[in-house]
N, C-alpha and C positions, 0 to 999 in steps of 0.2 A: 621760243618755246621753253627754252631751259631756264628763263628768268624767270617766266610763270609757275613751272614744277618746283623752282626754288623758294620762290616765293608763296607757296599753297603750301611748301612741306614746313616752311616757318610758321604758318597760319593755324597749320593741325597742332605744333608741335607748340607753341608759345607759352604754355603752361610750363613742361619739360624743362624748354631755356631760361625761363624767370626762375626756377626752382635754381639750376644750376647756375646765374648768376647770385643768385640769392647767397649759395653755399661757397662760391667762389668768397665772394664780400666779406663773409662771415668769417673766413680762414684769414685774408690778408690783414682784415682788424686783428682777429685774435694775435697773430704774427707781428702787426705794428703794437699792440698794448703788451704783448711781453718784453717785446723789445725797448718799449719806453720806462716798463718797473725793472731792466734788468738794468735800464741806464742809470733809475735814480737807485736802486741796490748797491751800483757798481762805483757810480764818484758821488753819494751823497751818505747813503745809509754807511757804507765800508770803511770808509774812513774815518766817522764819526764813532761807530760800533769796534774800529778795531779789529776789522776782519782777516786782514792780509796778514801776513810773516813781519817778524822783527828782523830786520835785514841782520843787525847784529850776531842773532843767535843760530848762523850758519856758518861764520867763520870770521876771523879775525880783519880779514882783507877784503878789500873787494877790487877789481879790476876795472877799468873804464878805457876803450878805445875809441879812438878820435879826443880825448878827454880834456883839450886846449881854447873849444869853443862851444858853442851851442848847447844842444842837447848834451852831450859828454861832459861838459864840463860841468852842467847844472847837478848832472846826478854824481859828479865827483864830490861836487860838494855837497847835494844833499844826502849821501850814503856817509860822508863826514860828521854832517850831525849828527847822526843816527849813531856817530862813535865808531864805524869804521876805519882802519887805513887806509888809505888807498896806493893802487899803482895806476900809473896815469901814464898810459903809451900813444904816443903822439909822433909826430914827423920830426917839426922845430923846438931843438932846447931850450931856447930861447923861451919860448911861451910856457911848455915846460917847467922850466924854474919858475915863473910867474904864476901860474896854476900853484903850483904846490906852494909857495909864500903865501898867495889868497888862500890857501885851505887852510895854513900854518896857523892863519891869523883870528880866524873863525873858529875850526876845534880844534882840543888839544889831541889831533893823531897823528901817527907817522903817513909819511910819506915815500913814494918809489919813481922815479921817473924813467922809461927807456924809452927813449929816442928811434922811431921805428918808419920808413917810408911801406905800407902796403903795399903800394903799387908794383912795388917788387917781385920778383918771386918768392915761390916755396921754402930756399934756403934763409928767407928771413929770421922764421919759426923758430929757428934753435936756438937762437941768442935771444928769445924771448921765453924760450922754457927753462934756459939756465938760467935767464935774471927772475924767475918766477920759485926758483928752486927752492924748497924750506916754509913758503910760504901759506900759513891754512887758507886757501880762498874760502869765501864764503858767496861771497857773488863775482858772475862775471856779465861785465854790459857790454855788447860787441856794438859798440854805435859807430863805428869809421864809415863813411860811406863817400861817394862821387857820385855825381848826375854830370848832366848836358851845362855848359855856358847858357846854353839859350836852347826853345825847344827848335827839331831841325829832323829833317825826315832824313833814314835811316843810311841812304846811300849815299847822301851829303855831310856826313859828319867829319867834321876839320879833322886832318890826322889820322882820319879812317881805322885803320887797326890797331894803331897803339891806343886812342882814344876806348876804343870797344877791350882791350886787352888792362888794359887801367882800370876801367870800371868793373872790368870781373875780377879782377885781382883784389880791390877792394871793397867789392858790394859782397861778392859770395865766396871766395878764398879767407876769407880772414873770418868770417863767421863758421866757417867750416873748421878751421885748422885750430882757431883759438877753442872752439870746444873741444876739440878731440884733446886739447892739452891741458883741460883743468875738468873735464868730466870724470877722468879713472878716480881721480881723489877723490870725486864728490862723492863717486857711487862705494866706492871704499868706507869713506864715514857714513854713507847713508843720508845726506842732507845739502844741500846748494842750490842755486837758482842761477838762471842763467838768461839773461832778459837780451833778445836781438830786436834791435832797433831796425825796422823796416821802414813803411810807408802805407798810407791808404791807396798813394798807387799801385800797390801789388796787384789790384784788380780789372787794371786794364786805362796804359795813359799814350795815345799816339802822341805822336812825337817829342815824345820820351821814353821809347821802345825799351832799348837796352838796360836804361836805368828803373823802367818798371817789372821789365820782367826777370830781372838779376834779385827784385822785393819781392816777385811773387816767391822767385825760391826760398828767400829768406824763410816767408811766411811757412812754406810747406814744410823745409827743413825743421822750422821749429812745432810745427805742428805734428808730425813726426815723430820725432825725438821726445815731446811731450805723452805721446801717448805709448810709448820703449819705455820709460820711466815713471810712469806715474805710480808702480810701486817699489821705488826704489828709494823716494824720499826726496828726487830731483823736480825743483819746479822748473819748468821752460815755459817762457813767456814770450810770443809774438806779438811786438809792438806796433802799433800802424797808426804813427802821426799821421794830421792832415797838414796845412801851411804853418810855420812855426816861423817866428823872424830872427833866423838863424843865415849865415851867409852861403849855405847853400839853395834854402828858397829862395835866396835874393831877396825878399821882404823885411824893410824896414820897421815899417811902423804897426804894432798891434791893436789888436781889435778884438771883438767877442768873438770871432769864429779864426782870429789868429793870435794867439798866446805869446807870450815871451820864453823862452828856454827855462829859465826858472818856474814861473807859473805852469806851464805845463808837467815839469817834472814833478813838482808839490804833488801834483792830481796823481800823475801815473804811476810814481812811487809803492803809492798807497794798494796798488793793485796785484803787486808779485806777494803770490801766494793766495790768490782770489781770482783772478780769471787769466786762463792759459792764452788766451787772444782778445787784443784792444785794442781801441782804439786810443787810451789814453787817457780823452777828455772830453767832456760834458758834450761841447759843441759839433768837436769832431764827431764824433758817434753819429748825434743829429742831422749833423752834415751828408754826411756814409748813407744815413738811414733815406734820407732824401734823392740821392744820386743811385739808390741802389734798383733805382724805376726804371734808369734805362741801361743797369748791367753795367756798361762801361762811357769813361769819361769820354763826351765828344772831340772830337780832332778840332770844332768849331772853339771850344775851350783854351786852346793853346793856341792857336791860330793867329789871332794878332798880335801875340808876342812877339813868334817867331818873325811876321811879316816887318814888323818894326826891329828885331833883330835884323834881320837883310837888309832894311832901310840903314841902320847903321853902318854897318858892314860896308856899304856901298859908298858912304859918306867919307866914312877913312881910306876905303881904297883910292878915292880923290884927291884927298888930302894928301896921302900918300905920291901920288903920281903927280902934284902941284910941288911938293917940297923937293920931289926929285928934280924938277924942269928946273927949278932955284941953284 
């Protein structure tokens, strides 16, 4: 009987719901068509037209953390062209000195190295505000960041607490701390940027819990603090790559919808002082814009990974317990 009543109230009413699909349709196009003119605005018309900020004319320096590989390193050196100094805070000296040679040899700018482990605590901070001392920042990039070995549900993470205590130290302690110690100058002179490098998984990535939702802060943090200062002169940019072949995606080899650390930085560069949240890059955006149907990435997504992760895993523990018999 109530299938019937339901079915006679669809029957009266079919005009109603066609009308209200109709107007549903009509919003989620207008909503996909701005989002595809804000794309070609944003990596096509902007760059070309010269929309965004000359990183230069914010300050003499610019800062890059994590700055010995990837993404960091790319925009070390592309804020060098642009005629910046840089400081270039990293873990290993070693790479360190090798970064700053590679920038030597490219522009003619100075350079700064300090030697810095994140994963540390709070008392790091200080030896990196005295080695900052004197210095005009003009931009600061907080890119440091740590994810998972492999993807791994939440209560199985090798190392348990240090591993969870690592990646907040690194994912959200050092985007926090490092603005609080080059923001008072900014807001002083009236002008700086400050670009935090997150993720497109801020949005929601199972089994990679910790390290997506340590990006979602990123994003918020920076989204935040962008709208505390938008009349102050501070730009703050949330960044949210998608797969980059950088050695923290693990991804070798690049493609149209995964970029090299250089080519994606070319593109997102272009964007500090033009949109307060990106996604970077043409494809990513595209990417985002597609996945953003079912809200959050499915667990099915990472799923074989991981399962081939434990395949390994299981492999060496063999291996392991064969060499011992030996």
């Amino acid at each position: 009987m109530s299938a019937a009543l339901a079915l006679n109230f669809f029957e009266r009413n079919k005009n109603c719901f066609a009308i209200f699909g109709g107007v549903v349709s009509c919003i989620i196009g207008a909503k996909l068509c701005l989002h595809i003119l804000k794309g070609i605005r944003s990596f096509f018309l902007a760059p070309l037209l010269k929309l965004g900020v000359n990183p230069k004319t914010l300050g003499s320096w610019a800062i890059v953390t994590g700055a010995t590989d990837g993404i960091g390193k790319a925009y070390a050196i592309a804020l060098a062209k642009k005629g910046m100094n840089i400081v270039l805070i990293s873990r290993t000296e070693s790479k360190l000195t090798a970064t700053a040679e590679e920038i030597k040899s490219i522009a003619e700018v100075r350079t700064k190295c300090v030697s810095i482990d994140f994963s540390e605590g709070i008392e790091i901070y200080k030896s990196i505000e005295d080695a900052l001392e004197g210095l005009d920042i003009g931009i600061l990039v907080n890119n440091v960041g740590a994810s998972y070995d492999y993807p791994e549900f939440f209560h199985q993470l090798p190392d348990g607490k240090n591993m969870v205590k690592k990646i907040l130290n690194i994912n959200i302690f050092s985007v926090t701390y490092m603005t609080s110690i080059v923001l008072p100058k900014m807001v002083d002179k009236r002008k700086g940027a400050i670009v935090n490098v997150g993720s497109a998984s801020c949005f929601g990535f199972p089994l990679l819990t910790v390290y997506s939702a340590t990006k979602a802060y990123v994003h918020s943090f920076s989204q935040n603090l962008a709208a505390e200062y938008s009349d102050k002169g501070i730009i703050i940019q949330s960044l949210m790559p998608g797969f980059i072949t950088t050695k923290l995606s693990g991804i070798k080899r690049s493609s149209l919808f995964v970029p090299t650390p250089d080519v994606y930085v070319n593109c997102a560069i272009e964007s500090i002082g033009n949109e307060s949240a990106t996604y970077g890059y043409w494809s990513h955006s595209l990417m985002m814009l597609c996945l953003s149907v079912i809200k959050m990435m499915p667990r099915s997504f990472y799923l074989p990974k991981y399962l081939r992760a434990m395949e390994n895993q299981g492999k060496m523990n063999k291996e392991r317990k064969a060499a011992k018999k030996q």
